[in-house]
C-alpha positions in Angstrom: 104.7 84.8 108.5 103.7 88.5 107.9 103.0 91.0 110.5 99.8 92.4 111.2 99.6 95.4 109.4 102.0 95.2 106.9 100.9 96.3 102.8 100.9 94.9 100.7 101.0 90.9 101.6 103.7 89.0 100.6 103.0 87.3 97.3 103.0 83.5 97.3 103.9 81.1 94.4 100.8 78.6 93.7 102.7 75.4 93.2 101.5 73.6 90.1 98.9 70.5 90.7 100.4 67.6 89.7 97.4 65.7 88.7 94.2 67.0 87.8 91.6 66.7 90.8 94.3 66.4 93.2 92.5 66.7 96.1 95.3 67.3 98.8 96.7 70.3 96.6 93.1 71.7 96.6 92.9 71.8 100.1 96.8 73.4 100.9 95.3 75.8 98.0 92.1 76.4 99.4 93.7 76.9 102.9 96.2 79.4 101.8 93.3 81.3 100.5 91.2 81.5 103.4 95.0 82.5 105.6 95.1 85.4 103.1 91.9 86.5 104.1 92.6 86.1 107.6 95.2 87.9 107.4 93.7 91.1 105.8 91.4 90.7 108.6 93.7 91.1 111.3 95.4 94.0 109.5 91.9 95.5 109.6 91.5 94.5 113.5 92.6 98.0 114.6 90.4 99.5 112.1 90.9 102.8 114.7 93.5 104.2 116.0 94.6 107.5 117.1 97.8 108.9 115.2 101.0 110.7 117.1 99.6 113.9 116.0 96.4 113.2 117.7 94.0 112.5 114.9 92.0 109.9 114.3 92.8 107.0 111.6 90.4 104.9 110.5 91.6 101.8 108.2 89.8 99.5 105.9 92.2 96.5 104.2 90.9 93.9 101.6 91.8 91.7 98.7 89.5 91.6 95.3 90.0 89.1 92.6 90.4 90.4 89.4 90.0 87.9 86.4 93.0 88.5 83.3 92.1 86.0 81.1 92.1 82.8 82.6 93.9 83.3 85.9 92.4 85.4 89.1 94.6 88.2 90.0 94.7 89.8 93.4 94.1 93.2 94.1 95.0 95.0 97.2 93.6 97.6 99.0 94.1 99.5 102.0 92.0 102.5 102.8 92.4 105.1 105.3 90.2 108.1 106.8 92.0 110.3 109.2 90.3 113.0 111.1 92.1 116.3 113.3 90.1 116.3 117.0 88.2 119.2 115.6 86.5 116.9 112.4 86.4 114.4 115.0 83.8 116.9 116.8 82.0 118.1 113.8 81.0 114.6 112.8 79.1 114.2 116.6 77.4 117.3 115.1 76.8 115.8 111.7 78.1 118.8 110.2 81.3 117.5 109.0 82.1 117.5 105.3 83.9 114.2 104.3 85.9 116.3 101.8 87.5 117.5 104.7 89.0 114.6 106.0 92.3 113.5 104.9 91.9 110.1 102.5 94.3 107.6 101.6 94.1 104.8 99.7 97.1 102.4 98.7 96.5 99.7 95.7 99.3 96.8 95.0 98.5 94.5 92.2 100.6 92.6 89.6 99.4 92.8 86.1 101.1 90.5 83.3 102.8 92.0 81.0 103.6 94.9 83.9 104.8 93.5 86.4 104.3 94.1 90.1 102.7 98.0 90.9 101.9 99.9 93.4 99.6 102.8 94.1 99.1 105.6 96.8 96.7 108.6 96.2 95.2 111.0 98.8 92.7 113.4 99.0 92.4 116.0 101.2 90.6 119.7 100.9 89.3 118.1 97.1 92.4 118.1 96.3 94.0 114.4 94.1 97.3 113.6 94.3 99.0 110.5 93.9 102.2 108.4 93.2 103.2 105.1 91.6 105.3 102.9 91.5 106.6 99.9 89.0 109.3 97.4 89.7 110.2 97.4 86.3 111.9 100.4 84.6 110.1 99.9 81.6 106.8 100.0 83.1 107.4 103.2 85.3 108.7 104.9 81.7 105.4 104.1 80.3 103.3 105.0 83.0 105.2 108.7 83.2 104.4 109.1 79.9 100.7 109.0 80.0 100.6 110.6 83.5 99.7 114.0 81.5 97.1 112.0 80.2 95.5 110.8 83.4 96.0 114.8 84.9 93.9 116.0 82.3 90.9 113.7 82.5 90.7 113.5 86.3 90.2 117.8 85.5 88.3 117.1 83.4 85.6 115.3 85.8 86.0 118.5 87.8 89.1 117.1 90.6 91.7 119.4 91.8 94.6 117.7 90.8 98.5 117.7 92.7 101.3 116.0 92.2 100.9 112.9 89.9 104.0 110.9 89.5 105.4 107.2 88.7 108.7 105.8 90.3 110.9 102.7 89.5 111.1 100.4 92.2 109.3 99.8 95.4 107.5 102.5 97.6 109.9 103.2 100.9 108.3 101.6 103.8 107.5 103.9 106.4 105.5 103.6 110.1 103.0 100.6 109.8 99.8 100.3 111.7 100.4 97.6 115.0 98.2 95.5 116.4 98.5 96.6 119.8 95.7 94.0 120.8 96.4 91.1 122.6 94.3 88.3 122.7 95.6 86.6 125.8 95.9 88.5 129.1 100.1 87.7 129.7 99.3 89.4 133.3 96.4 87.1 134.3 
C-alpha cells in the first residue's frame, strides 16, 4: 500500500477480463479506480504545510485520463506553490505578484511507444526551468535531442528559460510531504 504523499503512484497491472460483461472484474476494476482517487486525495490532505526553511508550501495532487487510441492513460500531477514569510505577508495585502512565488509542478505518465516519463519544472522570478526523465535510454536520447527545440519556442512565447535537461532513469527521490494528521486521537 503506498504512503500518503508519495509521487508518482505506483502503477498497477489491469488484469485482463475473462469474459465479456464480467461483472465481478468490473467491480475489483471499478474499485481500484475509486482507491486511486482516494489516494491522491489523501496526498492532497495537507494541501499546507510549512517547509524547514520557514515558507509556506501549498500542494495540489490529481490524476487526468488521457485517451491514446483506445486505452485511457493516466496522467499525474502534483503541483506546488511555495511562499517566503515575507510573500506570505504581501498576499494579506493583495499586493503579491504570483510570479514571485516559487512554482513546481511534477508530471509522471507512460506513453506507448515511450515508456514510463517523468517531469519536474519550476518557475520562480519568470524564470522556466525544468528536467526529465525516461526509463528508457532511447527515449531520454530522443527527448535531448529536441530539448533545443523546446528552449527556443518557450522564448519564443516570451519565458525566461534555465536549465532544460532529460535524464535516463528515474528521478532520485528526495523528502516527501507526510501526513502528519491523524484521524484518531491515540491519547484519548
Amino acid at each position: 500500500r503506498p504512503q500518503p504523499g508519495t509521487f508518482p503512484l505506483p502503477s498497477r497491472l489491469l488484469q485482463s477480463l475473462e469474459e465479456k460483461g464480467d461483472l465481478q472484474q468490473l467491480l475489483r476494476l471499478a474499485a481500484a479506480a475509486i482507491s486511486r482517487v482516494q489516494s491522491h486525495q489523501l496526498a492532497s490532505l495537507q494541501q499546507t504545510g510549512t517547509t524547514e526553511s520557514g515558507n509556506q508550501q501549498t500542494t495540489w495532487q490529481t490524476e487526468i485520463p488521457l485517451r491514446h487510441g483506445q486505452e485511457f492513460i493516466p496522467l499525474q500531477a502534483k503541483l506546488q506553490r511555495e511562499d517566503t514569510p515575507r510573500q506570505q505577508a504581501d498576499s494579506q495585502r493583495e499586493q503579491r505578484d504570483p510570479l514571485e512565488s516559487l512554482w513546481r509542478i511534477d508530471l509522471a505518465f507512460d506513453l506507448p511507444p515511450l515508456g514510463p516519463l517523468q517531469v519536474q519544472a519550476q518557475l520562480t522570478q519568470g524564470r522556466l526551468s525544468g528536467q526529465l526523465w525516461a526509463e528508457r535510454p532511447q527515449t531520454a536520447e530522443l527527448i535531448d535531442s529536441q530539448l533545443g527545440s523546446l528552449r527556443e519556442r518557450l522564448l519564443a512565447r516570451g519565458l525566461d528559460v534555465g536549465d532544460l535537461e532529460c535524464n535516463p532513469g528515474i528521478p532520485p527521490q528526495g523528502p516527501r510531504t507526510r501526513l502528519e494528521q491523524r484521524w484518531v486521537d491515540e491519547t484519548a
